[in-house]
Backbone as XML, in Angstrom:
<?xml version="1.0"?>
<chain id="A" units="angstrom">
  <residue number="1" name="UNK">
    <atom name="N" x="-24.716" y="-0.448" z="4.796"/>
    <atom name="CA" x="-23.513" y="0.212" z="5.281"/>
    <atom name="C" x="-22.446" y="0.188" z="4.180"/>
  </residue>
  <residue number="2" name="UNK">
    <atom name="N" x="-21.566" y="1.073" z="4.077"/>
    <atom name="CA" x="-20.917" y="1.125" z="2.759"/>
    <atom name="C" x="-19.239" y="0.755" z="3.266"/>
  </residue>
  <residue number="3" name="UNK">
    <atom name="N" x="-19.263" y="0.347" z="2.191"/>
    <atom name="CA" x="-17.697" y="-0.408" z="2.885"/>
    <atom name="C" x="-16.596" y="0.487" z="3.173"/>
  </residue>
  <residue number="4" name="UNK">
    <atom name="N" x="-15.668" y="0.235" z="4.439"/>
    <atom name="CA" x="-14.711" y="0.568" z="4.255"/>
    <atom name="C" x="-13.470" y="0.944" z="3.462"/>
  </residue>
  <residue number="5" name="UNK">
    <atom name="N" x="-13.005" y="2.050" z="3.174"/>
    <atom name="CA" x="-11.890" y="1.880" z="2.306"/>
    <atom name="C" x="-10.802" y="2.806" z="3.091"/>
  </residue>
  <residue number="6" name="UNK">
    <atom name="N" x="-9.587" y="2.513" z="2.460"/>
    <atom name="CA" x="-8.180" y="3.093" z="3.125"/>
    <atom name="C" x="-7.140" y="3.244" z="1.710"/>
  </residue>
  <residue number="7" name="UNK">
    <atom name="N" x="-6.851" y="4.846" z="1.745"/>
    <atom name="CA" x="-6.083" y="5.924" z="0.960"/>
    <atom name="C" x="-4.604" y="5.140" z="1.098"/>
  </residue>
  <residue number="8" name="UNK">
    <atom name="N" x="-3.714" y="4.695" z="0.298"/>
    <atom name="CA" x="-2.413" y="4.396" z="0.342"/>
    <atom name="C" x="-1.388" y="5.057" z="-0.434"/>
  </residue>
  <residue number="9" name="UNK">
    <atom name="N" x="-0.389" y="5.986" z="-0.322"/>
    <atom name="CA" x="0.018" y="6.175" z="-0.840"/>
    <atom name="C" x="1.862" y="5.866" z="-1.251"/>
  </residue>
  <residue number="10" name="UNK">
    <atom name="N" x="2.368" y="5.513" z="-1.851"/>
    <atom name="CA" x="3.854" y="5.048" z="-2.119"/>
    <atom name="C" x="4.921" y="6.113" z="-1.521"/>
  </residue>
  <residue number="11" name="UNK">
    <atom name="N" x="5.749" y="6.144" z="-0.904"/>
    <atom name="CA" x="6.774" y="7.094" z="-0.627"/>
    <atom name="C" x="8.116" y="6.802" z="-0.292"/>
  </residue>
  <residue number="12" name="UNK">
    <atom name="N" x="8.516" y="5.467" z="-0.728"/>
    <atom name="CA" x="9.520" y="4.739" z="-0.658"/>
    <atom name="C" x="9.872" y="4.248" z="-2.374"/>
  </residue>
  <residue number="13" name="UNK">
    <atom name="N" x="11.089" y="3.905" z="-2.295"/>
    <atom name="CA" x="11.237" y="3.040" z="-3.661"/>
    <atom name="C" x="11.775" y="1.564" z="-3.865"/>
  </residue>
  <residue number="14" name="UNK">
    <atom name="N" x="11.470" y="1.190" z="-4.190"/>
    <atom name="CA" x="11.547" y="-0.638" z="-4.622"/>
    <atom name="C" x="12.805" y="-0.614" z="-5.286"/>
  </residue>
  <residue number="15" name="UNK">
    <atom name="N" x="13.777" y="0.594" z="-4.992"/>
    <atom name="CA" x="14.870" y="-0.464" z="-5.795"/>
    <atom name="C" x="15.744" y="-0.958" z="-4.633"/>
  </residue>
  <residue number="16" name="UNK">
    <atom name="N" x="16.221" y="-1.490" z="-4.706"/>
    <atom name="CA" x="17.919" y="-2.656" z="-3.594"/>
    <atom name="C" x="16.327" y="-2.926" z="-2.470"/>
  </residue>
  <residue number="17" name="UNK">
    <atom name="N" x="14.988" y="-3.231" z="-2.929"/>
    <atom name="CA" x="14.746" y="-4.261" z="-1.855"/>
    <atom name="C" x="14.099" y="-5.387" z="-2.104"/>
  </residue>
  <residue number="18" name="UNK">
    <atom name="N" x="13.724" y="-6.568" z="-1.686"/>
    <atom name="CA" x="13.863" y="-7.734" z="-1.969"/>
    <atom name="C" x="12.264" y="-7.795" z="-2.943"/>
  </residue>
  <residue number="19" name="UNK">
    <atom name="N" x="12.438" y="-9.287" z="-3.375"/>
    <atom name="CA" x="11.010" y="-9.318" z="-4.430"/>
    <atom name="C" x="9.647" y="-9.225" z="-3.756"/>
  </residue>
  <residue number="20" name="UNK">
    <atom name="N" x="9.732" y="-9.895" z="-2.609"/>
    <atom name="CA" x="8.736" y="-9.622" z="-1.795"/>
    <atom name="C" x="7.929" y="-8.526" z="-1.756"/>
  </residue>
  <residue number="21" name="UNK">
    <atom name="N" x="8.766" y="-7.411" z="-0.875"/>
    <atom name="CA" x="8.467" y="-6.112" z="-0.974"/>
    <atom name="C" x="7.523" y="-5.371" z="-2.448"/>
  </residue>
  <residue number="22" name="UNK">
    <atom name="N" x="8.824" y="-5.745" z="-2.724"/>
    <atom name="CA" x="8.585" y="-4.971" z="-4.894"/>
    <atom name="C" x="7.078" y="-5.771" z="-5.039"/>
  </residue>
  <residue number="23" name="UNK">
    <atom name="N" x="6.691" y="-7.181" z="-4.450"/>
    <atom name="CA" x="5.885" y="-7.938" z="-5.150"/>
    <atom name="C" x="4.175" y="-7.393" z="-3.992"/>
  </residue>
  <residue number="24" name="UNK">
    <atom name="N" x="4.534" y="-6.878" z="-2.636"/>
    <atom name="CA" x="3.519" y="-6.403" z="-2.255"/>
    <atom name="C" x="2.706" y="-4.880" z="-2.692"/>
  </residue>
  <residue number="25" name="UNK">
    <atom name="N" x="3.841" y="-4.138" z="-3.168"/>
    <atom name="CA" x="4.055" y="-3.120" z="-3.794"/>
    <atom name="C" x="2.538" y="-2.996" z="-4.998"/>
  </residue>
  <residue number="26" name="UNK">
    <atom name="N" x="3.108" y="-4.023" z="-5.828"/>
    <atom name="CA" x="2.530" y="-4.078" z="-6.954"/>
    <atom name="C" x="1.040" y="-4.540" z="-6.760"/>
  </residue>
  <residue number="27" name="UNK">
    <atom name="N" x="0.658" y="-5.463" z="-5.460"/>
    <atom name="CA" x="-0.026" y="-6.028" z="-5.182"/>
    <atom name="C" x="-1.306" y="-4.817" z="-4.755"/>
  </residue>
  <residue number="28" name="UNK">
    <atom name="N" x="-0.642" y="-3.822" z="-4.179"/>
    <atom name="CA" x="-1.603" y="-2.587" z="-3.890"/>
    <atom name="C" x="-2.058" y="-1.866" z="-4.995"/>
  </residue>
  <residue number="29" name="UNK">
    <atom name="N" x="-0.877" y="-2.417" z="-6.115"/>
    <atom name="CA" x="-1.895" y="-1.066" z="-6.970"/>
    <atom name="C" x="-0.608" y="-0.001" z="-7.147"/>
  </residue>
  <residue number="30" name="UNK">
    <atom name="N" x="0.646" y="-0.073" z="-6.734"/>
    <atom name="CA" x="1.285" y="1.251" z="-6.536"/>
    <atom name="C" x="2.856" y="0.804" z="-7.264"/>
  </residue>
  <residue number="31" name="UNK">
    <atom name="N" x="3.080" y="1.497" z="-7.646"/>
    <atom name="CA" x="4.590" y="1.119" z="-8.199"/>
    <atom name="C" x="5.241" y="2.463" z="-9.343"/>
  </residue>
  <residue number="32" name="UNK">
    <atom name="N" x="4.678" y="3.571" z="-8.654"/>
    <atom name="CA" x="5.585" y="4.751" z="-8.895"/>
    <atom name="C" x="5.508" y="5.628" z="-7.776"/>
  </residue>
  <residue number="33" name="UNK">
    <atom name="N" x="6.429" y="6.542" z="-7.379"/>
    <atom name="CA" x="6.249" y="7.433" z="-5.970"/>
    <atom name="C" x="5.588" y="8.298" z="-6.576"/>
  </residue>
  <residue number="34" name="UNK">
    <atom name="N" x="5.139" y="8.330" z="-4.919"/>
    <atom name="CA" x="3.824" y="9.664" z="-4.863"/>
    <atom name="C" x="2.238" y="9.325" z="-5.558"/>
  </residue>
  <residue number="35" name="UNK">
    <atom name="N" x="2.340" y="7.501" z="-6.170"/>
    <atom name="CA" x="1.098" y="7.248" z="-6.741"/>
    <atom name="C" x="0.201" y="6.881" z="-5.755"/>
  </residue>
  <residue number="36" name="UNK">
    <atom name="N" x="-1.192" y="6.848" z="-5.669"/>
    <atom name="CA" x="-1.993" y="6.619" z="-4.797"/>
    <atom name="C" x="-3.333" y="5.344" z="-5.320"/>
  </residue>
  <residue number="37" name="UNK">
    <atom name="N" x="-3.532" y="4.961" z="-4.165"/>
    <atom name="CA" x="-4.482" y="4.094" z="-4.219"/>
    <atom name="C" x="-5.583" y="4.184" z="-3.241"/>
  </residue>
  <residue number="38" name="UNK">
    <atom name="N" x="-6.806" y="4.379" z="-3.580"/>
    <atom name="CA" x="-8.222" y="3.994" z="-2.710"/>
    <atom name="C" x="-8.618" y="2.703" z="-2.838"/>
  </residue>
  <residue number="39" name="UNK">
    <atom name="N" x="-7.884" y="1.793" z="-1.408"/>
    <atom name="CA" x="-8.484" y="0.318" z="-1.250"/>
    <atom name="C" x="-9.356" y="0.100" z="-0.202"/>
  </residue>
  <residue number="40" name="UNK">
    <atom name="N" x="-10.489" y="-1.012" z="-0.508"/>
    <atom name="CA" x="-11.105" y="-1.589" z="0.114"/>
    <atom name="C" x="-9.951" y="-1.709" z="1.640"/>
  </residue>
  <residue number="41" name="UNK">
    <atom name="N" x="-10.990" y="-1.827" z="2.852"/>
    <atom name="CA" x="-10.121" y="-1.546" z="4.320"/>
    <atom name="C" x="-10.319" y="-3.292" z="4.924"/>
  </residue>
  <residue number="42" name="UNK">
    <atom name="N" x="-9.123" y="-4.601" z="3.977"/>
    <atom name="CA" x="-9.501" y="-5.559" z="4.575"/>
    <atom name="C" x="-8.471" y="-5.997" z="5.337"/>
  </residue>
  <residue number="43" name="UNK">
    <atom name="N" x="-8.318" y="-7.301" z="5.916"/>
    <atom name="CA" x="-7.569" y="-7.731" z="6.882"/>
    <atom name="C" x="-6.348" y="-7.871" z="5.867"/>
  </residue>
  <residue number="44" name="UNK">
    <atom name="N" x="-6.555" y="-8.266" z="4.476"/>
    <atom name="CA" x="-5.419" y="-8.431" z="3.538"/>
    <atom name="C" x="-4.574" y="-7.576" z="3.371"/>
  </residue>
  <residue number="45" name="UNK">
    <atom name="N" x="-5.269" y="-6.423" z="2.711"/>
    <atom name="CA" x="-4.739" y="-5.345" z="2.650"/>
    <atom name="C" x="-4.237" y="-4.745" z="3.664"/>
  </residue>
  <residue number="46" name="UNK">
    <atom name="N" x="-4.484" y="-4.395" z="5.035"/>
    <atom name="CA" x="-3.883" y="-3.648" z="6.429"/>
    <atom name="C" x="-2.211" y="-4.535" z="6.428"/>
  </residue>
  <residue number="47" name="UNK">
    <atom name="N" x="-2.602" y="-6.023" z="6.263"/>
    <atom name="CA" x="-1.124" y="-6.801" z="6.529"/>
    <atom name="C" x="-0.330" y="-6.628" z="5.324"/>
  </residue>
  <residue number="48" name="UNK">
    <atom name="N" x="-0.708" y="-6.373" z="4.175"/>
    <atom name="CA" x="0.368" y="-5.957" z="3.014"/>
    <atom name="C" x="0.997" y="-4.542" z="3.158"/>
  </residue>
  <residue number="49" name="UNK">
    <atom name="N" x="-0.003" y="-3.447" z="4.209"/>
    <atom name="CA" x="0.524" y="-2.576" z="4.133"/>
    <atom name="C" x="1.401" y="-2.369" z="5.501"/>
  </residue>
  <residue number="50" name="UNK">
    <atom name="N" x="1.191" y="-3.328" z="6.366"/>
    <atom name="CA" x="2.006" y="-3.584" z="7.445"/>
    <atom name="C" x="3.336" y="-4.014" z="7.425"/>
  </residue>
  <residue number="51" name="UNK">
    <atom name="N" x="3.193" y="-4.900" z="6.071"/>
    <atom name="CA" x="4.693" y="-5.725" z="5.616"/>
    <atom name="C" x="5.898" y="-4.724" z="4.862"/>
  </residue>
  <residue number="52" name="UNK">
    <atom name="N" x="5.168" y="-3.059" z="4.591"/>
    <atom name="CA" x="6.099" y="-1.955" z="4.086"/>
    <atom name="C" x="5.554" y="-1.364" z="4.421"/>
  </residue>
  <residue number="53" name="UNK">
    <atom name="N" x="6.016" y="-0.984" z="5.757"/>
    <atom name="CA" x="5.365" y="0.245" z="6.109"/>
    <atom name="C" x="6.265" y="1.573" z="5.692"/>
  </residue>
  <residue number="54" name="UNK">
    <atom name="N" x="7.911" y="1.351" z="5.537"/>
    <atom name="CA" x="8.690" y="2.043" z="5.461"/>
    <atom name="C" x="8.438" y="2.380" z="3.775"/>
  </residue>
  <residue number="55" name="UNK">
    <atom name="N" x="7.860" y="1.841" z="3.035"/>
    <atom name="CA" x="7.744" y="1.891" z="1.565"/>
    <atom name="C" x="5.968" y="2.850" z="1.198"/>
  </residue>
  <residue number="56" name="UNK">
    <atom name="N" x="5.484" y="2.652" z="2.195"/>
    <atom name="CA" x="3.803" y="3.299" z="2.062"/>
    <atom name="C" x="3.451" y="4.552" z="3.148"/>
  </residue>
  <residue number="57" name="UNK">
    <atom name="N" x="2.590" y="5.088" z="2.883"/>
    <atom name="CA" x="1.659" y="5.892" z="4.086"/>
    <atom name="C" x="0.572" y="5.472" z="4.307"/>
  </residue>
  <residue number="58" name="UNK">
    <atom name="N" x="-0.182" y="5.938" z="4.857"/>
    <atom name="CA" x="-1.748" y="5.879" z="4.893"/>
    <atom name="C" x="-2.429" y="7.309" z="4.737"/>
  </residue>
  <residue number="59" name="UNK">
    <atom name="N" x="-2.968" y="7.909" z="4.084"/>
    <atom name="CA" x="-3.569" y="8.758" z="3.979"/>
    <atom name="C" x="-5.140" y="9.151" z="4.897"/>
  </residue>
  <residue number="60" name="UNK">
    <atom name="N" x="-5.652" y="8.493" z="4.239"/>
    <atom name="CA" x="-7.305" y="8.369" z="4.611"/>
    <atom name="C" x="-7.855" y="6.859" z="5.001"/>
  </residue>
  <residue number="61" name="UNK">
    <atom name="N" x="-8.573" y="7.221" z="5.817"/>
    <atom name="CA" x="-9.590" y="5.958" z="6.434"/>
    <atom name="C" x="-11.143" y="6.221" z="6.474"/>
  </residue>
  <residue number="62" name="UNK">
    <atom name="N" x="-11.690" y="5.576" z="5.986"/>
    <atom name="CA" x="-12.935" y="5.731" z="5.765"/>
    <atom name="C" x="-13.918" y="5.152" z="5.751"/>
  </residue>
</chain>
């Protein structure tokens, strides 16, 4: 069975918000708008992208 993965894309910006944020940001893979990422679909990743949701989308699930 082939693994899950989930499309993320940036649509917010990291500036005036805390390091956290900026530091989950980076953690995906993403740190310019409109850049995208195809990640593995794990429990890690769903809660990093849960913790900005106002900063990410979701594109694709797969």
């Amino acid at each position: 069975m082939a693994d899950k993965t989930v499309t993320v894309e940036q649509i917010g910006s990291p500036i005036r918000r805390d390091k956290g944020q900026r530091g989950t940001l980076i953690g995906l893979g993403l740190n310019k708008m409109r850049r995208q990422r195809t990640l593995k679909d794990t429990p890690e990743v769903r809660g990093m992208i849960n913790k900005i949701p106002h900063l990410v989308r979701v594109l694709d699930e797969k």
